[in-house]
Kinemage of the C-alpha trace (Angstrom):
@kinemage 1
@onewidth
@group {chain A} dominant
@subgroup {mainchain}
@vectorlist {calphas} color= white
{ca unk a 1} P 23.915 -3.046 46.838
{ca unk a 2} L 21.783 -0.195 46.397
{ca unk a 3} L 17.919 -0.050 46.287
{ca unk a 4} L 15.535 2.121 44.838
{ca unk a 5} L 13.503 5.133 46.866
{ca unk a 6} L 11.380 7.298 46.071
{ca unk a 7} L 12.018 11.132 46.727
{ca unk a 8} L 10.346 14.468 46.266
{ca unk a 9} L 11.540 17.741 45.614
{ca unk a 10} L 10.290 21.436 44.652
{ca unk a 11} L 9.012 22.035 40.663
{ca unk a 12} L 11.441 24.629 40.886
{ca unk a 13} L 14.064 22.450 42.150
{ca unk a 14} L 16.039 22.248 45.155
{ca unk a 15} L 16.842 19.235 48.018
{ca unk a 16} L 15.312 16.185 47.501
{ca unk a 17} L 13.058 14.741 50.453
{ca unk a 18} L 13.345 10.889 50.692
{ca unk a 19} L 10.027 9.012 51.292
{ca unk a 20} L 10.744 5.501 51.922
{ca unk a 21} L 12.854 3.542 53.814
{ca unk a 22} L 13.909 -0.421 54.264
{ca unk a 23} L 16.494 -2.477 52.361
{ca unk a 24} L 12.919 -2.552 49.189
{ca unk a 25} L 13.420 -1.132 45.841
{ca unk a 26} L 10.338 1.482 45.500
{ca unk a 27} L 9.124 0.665 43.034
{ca unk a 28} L 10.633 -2.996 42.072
{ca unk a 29} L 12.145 -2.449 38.596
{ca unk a 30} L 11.610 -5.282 37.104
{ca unk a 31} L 7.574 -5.563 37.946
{ca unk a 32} L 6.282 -2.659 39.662
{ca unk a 33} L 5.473 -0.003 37.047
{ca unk a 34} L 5.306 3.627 36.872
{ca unk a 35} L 4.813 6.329 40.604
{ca unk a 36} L 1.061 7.518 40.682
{ca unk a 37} L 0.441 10.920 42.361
{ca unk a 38} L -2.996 11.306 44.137
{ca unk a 39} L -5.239 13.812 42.635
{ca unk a 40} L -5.119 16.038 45.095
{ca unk a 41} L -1.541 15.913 45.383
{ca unk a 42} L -1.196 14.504 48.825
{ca unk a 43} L 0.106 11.194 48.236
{ca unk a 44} L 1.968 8.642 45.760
{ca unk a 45} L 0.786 5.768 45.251
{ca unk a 46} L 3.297 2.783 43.677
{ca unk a 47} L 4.347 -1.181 43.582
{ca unk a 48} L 7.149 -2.725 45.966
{ca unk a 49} L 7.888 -5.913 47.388
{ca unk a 50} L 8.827 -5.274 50.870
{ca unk a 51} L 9.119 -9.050 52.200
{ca unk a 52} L 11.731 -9.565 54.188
{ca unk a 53} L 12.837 -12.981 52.096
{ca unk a 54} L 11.857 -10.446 48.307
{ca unk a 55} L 14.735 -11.562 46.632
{ca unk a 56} L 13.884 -15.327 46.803
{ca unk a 57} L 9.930 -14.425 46.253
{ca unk a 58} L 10.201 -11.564 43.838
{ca unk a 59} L 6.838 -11.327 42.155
{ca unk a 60} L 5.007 -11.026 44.998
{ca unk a 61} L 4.539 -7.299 45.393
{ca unk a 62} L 2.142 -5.262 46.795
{ca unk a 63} L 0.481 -1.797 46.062
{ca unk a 64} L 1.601 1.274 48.664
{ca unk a 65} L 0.794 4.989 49.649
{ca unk a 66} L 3.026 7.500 50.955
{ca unk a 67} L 2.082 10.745 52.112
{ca unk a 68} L 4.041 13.087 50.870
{ca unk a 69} L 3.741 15.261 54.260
{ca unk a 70} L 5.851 12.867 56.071
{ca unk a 71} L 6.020 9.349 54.513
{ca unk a 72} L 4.005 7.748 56.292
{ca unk a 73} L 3.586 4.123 54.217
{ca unk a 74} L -0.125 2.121 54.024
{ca unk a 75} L -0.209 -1.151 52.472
{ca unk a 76} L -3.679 -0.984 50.409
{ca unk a 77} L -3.118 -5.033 48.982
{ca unk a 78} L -2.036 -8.131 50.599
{ca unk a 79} L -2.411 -11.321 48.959
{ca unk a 80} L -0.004 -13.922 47.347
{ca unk a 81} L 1.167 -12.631 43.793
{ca unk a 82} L 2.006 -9.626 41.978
{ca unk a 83} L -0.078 -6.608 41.903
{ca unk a 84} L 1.488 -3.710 40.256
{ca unk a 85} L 1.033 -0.835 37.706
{ca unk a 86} L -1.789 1.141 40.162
{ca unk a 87} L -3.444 4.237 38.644
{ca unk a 88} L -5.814 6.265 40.361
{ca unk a 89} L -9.412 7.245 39.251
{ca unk a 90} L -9.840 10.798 38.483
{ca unk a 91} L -12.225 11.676 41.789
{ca unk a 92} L -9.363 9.876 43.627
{ca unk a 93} L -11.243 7.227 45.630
{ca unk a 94} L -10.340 4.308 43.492
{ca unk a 95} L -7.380 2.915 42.290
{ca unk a 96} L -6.810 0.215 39.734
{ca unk a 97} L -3.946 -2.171 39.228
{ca unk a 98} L -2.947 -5.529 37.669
{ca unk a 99} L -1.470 -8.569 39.071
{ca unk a 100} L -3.171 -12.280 39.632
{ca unk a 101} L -3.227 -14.543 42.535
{ca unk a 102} L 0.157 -16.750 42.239
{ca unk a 103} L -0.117 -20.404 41.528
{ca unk a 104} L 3.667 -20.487 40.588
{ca unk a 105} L 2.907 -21.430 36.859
{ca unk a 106} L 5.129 -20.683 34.055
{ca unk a 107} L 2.638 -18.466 32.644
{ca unk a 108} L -0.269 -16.424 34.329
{ca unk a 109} L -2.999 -13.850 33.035
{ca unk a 110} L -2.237 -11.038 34.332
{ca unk a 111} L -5.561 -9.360 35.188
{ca unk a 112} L -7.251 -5.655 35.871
{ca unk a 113} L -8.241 -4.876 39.423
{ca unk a 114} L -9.596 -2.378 41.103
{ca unk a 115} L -10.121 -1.509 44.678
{ca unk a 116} L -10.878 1.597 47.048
{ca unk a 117} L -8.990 4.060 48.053
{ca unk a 118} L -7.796 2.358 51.269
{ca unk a 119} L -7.724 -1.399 49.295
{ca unk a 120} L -10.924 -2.943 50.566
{ca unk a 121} L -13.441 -4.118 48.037
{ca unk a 122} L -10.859 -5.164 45.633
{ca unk a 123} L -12.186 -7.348 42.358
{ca unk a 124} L -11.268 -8.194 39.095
{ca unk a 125} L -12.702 -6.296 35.896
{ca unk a 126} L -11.320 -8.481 33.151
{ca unk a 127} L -11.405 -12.546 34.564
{ca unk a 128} L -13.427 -13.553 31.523
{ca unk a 129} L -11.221 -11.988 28.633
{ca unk a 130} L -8.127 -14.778 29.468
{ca unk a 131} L -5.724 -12.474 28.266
{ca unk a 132} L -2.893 -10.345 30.232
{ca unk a 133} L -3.399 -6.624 30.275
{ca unk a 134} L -1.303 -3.262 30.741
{ca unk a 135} L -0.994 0.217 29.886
{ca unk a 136} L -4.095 1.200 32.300
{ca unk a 137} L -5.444 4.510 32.025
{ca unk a 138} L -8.371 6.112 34.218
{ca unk a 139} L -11.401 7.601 31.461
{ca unk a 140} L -12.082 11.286 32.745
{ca unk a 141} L -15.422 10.293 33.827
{ca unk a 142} L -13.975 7.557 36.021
{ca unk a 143} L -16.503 5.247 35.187
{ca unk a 144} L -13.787 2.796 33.504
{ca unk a 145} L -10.835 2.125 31.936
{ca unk a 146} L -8.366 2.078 28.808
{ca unk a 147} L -6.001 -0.636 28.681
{ca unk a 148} L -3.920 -2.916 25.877
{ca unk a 149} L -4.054 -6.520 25.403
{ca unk a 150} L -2.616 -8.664 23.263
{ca unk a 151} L -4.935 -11.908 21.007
{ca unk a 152} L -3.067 -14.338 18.938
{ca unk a 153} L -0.428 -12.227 17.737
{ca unk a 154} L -2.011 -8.429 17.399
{ca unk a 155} L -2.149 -5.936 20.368
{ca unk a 156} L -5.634 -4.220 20.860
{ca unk a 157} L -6.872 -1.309 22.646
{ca unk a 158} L -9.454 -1.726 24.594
{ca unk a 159} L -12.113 -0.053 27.548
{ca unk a 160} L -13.256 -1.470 30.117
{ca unk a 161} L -16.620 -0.162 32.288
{ca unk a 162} L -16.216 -0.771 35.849
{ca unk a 163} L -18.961 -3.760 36.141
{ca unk a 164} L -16.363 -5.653 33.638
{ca unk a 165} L -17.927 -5.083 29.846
{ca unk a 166} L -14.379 -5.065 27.530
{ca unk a 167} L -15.277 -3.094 24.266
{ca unk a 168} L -12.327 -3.565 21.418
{ca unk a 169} L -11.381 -0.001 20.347
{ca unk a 170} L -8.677 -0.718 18.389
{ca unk a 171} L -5.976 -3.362 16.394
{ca unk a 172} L -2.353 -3.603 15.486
{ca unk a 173} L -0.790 -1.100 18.103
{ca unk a 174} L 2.746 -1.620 18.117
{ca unk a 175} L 6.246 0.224 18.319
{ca unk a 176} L 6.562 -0.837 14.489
{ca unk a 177} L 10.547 -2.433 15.021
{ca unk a 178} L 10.049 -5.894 15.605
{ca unk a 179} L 7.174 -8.270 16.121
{ca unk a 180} L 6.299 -8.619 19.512
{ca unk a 181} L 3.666 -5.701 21.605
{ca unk a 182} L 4.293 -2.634 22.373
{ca unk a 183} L 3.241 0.684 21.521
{ca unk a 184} L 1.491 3.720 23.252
{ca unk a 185} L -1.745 5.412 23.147
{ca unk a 186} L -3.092 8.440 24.865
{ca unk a 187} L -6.734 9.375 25.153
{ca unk a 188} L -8.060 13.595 25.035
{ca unk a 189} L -10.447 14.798 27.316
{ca unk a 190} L -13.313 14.773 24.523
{ca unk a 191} L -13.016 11.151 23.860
{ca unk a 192} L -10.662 10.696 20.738
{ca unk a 193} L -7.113 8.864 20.757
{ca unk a 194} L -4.200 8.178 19.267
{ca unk a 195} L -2.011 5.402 19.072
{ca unk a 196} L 1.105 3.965 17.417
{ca unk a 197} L -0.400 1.739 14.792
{ca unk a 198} L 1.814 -1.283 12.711
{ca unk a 199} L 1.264 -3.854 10.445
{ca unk a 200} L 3.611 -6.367 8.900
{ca unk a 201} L 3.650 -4.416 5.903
{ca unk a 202} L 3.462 -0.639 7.521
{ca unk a 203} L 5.821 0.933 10.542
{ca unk a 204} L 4.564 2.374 13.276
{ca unk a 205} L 2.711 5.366 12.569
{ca unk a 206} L -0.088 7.422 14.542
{ca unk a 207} L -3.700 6.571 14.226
{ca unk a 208} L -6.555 8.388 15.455
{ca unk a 209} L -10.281 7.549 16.493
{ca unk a 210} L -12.729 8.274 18.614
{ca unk a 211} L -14.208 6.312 21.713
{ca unk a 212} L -17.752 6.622 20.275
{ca unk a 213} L -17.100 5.801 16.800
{ca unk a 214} L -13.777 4.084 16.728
{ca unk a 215} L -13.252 4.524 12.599
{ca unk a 216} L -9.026 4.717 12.472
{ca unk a 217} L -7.709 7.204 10.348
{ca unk a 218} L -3.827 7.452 10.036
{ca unk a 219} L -2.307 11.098 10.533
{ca unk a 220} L 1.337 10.284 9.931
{ca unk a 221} L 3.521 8.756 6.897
{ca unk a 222} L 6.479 8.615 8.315
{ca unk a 223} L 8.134 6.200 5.795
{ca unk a 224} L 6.655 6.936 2.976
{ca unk a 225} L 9.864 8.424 1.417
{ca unk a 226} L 11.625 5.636 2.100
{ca unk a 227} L 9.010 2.879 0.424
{ca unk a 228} L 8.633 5.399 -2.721
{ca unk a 229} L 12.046 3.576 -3.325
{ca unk a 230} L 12.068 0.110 -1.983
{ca unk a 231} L 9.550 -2.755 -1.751
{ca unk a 232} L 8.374 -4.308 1.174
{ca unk a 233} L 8.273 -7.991 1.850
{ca unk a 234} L 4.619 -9.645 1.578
{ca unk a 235} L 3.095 -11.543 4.885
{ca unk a 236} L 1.352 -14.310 4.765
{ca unk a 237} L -0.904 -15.243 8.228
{ca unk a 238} L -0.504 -19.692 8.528
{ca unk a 239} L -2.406 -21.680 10.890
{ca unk a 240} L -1.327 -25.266 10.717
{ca unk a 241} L -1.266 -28.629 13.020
{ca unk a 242} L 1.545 -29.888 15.158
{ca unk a 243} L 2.614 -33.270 14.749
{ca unk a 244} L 2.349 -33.521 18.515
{ca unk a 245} L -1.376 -33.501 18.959
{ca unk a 246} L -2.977 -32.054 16.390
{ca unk a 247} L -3.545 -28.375 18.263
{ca unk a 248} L -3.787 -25.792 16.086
{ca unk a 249} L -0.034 -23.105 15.960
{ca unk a 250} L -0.498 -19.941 14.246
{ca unk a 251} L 1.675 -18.142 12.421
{ca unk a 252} L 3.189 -15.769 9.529
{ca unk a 253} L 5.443 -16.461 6.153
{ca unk a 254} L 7.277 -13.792 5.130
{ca unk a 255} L 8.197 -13.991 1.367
{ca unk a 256} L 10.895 -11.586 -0.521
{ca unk a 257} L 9.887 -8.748 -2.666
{ca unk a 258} L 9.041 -9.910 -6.104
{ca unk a 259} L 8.315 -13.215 -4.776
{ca unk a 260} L 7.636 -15.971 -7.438
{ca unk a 261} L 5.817 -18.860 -5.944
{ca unk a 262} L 7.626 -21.349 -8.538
{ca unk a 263} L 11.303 -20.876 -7.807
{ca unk a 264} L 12.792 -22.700 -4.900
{ca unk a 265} L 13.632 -20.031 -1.935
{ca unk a 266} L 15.731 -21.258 1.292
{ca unk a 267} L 13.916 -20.595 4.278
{ca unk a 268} L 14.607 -19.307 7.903
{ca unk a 269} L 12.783 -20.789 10.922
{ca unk a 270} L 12.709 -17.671 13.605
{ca unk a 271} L 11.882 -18.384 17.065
{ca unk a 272} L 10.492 -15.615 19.569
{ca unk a 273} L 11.918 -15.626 22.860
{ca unk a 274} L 10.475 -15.445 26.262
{ca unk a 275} L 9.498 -17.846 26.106
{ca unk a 276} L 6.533 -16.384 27.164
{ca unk a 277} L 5.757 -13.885 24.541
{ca unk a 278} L 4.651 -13.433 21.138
{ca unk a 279} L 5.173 -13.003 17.532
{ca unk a 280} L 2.414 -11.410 15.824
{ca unk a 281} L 1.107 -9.218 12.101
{ca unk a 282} L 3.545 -6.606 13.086
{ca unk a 283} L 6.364 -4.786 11.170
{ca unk a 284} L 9.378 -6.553 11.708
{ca unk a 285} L 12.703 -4.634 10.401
{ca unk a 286} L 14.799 -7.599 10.719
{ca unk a 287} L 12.318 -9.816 9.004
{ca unk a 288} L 11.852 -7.703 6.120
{ca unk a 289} L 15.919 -7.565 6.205
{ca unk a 290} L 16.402 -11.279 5.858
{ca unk a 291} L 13.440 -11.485 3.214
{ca unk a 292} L 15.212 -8.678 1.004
{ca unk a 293} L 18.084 -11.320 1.158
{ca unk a 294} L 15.903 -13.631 -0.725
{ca unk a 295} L 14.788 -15.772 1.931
{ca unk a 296} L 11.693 -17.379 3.088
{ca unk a 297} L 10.457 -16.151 6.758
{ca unk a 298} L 8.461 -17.990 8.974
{ca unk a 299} L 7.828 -17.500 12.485
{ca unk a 300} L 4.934 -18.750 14.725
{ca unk a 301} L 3.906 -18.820 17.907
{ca unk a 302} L 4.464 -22.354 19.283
{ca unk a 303} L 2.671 -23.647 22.800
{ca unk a 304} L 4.138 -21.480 25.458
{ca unk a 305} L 3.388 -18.496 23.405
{ca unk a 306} L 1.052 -15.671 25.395
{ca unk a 307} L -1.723 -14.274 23.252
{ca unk a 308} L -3.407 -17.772 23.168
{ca unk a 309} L -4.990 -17.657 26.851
{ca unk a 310} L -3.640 -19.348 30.054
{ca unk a 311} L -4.156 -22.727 29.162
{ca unk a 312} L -2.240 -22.578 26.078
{ca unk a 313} L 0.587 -20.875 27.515
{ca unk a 314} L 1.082 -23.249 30.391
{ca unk a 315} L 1.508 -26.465 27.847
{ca unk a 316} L 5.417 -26.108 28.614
{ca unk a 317} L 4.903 -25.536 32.587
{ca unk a 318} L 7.475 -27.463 33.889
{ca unk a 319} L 8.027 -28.609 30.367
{ca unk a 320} L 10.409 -26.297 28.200
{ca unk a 321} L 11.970 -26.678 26.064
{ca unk a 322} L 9.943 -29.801 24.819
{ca unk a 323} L 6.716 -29.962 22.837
{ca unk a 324} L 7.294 -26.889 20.993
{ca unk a 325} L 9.832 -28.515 18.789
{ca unk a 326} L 6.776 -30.455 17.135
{ca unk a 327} L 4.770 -27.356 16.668
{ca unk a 328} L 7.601 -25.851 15.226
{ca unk a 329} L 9.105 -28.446 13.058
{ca unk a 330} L 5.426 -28.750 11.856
{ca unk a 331} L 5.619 -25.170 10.586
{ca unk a 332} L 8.511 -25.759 8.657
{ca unk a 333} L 6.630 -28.706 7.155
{ca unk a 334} L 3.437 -27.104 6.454
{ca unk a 335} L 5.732 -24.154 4.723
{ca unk a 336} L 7.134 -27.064 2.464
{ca unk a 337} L 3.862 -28.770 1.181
{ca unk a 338} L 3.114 -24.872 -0.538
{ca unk a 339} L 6.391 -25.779 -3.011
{ca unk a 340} L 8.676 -23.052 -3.282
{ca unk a 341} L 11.441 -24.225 -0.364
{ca unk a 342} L 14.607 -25.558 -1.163
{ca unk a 343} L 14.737 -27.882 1.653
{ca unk a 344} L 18.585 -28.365 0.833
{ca unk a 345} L 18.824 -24.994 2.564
{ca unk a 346} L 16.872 -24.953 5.834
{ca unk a 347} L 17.974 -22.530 8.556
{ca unk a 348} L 16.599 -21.918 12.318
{ca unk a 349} L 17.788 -18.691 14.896
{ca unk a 350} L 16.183 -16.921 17.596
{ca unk a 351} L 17.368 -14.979 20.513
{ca unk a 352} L 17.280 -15.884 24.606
{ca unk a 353} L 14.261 -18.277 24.728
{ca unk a 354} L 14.696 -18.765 21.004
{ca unk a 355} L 18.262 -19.329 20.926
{ca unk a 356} L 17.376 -22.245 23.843
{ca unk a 357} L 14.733 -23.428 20.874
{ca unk a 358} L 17.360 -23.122 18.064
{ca unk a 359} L 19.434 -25.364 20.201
{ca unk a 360} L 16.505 -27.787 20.902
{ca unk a 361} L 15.847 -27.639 17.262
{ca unk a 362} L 19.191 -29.500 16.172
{ca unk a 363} L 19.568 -31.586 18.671
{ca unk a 364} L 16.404 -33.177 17.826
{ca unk a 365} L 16.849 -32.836 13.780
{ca unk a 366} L 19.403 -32.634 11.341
{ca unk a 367} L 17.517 -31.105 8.732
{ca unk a 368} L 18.696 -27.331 9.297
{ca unk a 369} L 21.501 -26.635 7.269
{ca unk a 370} L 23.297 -24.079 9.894
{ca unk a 371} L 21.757 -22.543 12.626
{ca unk a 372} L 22.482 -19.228 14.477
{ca unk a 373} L 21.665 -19.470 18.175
{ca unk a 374} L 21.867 -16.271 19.984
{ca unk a 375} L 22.044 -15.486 23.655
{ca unk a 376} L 20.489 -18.643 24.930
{ca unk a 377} L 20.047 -20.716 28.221
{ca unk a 378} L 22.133 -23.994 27.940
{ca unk a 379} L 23.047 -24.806 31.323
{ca unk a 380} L 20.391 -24.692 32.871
{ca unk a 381} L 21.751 -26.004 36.628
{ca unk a 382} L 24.264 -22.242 36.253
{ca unk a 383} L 21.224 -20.534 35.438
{ca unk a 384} L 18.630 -21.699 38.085
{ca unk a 385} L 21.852 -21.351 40.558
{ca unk a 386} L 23.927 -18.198 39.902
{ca unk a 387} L 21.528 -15.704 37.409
{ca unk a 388} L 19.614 -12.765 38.635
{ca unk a 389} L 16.354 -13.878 38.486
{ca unk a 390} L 17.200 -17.699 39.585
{ca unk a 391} L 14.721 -17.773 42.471
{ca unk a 392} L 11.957 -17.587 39.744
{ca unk a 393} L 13.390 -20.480 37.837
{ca unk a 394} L 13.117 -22.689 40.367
{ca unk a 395} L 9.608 -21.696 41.668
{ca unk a 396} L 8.139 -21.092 38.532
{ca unk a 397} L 10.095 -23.116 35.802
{ca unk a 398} L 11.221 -26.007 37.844
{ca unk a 399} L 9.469 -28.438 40.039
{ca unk a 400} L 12.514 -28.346 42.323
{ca unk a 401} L 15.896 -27.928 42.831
{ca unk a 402} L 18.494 -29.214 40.291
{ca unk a 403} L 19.997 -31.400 42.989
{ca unk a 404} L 17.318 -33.279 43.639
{ca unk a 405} L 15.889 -33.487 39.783
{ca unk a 406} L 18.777 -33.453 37.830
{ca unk a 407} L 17.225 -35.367 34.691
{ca unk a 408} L 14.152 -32.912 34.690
{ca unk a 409} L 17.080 -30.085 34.281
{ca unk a 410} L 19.529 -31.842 31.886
């Protein structure tokens, strides 16, 4: 196989000079982020996971300089668990990153760090918000940071001052297709950003503010030629109880254009994958395609989700699929009660972690009337033994090998 390196050449062009060596990707692609030049040019700064036994342990990277004279490597972290995504402050004698110390759980915050140049002194800036955070960026001042996070379903962005006060700058970022995250912001030297902004009912557009009076004003209208001529679906936010144990699920119904709350509409159950991720109050072109149908959307965030906090997240450690079929057949029930669902025609889909849901969904109910179960898990003993990314299932999703558990696994 062939790993990952990291070379420099001339602006101008010419041969490329490799820095690092070893059988390591540089940076690891699936975790390690983005390559961080030092400000004065001397040095790149980026995430690997040089353990000799990586590919069985593959989260548990480390942050790394190279000079750029004559690669010469210094580790700057060492600890058990990812840290990734480093960024360096503007006077160059800090760096920040995110990672968390590895408990092998299904689901872990991932928090902000930030250490000294050389990696002593290295603490946590965000420990109390209980939410996982990316997209770091240094404020010009260097005297903290802008970063996103995601809270029950809608991505902020956020600042963060270097003794670990979080001030909200921001709501419903997101790359306006579908309704997970994403999205991008940048921040000008004077203090004003932009950033991609979505709601359920809007596509991403850009939004601007300032940092000292964050009052968003959108700049673009992208799609407004397009909605001069067609009507959007309307979102309705649900919170609701599972049958399992009364905790609370959140969620959204989305209803077709010209919706008339006393006709009987079939309805689609959605699941998000992951399954650690999120649905959230973000524009969803598919959604808004099966509601122009004339159906009945509703997708939630069922335990597992992210966006809820760590606690919440882990309810289907070592668990999943499994609970989250009450919180989810709960949805569907708590849709019914408002009287407009034909509950002749009930429907369920969802893709990778949602098409393993879909599946759990009939097997435990026969009340969908088809189902459409796309790119799922189903065996899981193949996938824990033969996939990519198997070492992780069985460290982090299983409590041992299938061998040895086989009913925990079937």
């Amino acid at each position: 196989m062939g790993y990952i390196h990291l070379f420099v050449m001339p602006a101008e062009g010419g041969t490329p000079r490799q820095l690092s060596q070893g059988n390591f990707h540089h940076p690891f692609p699936m975790f390690g982020g983005s390559l961080e030049w030092s400000p004065d040019s001397k040095s790149i700064i980026l995430s690997a996971n040089r353990k000799e036994d990586w590919e069985l342990d593959m989260m548990d990277s480390e942050i790394y300089e190279f000079a750029v004279a004559d690669g010469k490597m210094s580790t700057l972290t060492k600890r058990k668990g990812p840290d990734n995504s480093p960024v360096v402050s503007p006077d160059g004698k800090l760096i920040a990153y995110t990672g968390f110390e590895d408990r092998y759980q299904g689901f872990q915050v991932t928090q902000l760090y930030v250490m000294n140049r050389d990696g002593s002194n290295s603490r946590p800036l965000t420990k109390d918000l209980d939410r996982t955070v990316g997209q770091l960026q240094w404020s010009r001042d260097g005297k903290g940071l802008f970063l996103s996070y995601s809270d029950q379903g809608n991505t902020k962005l956020a600042y963060v001052t270097l003794d670990g006060k979080v001030s909200k700058l921001a709501d419903d970022m997101g790359d306006g297709r579908i309704a997970y995250g994403g999205g991008s912001y940048s921040i000008a030297s004077n203090g004003n950003f932009v950033y991609t902004l979505t709601r359920p009912d809007h596509p991403s557009d850009l939004a601007v503010a300032s940092v000292t009076a964050p009052k968003i004003k959108i700049i673009t209208q992208v799609n407004e030629d397009i909605f001069g001529r067609k009507k959007l679906a309307e979102v309705e936010e649900i919170r609701y109880e599972s049958s399992k144990d009364g905790r609370k699920i959140h969620g959204w119904i989305m209803k077709p254009p010209d919706f008339d709350p006393s006709k009987k509409y079939p309805l689609i159950l959605e699941i998000h994958g992951g399954p650690f991720a999120d649905y959230g109050s973000r524009f969803s072109v598919e959604k808004q395609l099966l509601a122009g149908a004339g159906y009945i959307v509703l997708f939630t965030n069922p335990r597992g989700s992210t966006s809820y906090g760590e606690e919440f997240g882990n309810l289907i450690h070592h668990a999943y699929p499994g609970d989250d079929f009450y919180d989810l057949n709960s949805g569907v029930d708590a849709v019914i009660t408002k009287g407009y669902i034909d509950e002749e025609h009930l429907y369920v889909t969802g893709g990778s972690g949602g098409g393993v849901l879909t599946c759990w969904m009939i097997g435990r109910s026969q009340r969908f009337r088809a189902a459409a179960s796309l790119y799922p898990v189903i065996n899981w003993y193949s996938w824990v033994l033969t996939a990519d990314m198997a070492p992780m299932g069985v460290k982090y999703w299983f409590p041992d090998y299938p061998w040895n558990i086989p009913d925990h696994y079937e």
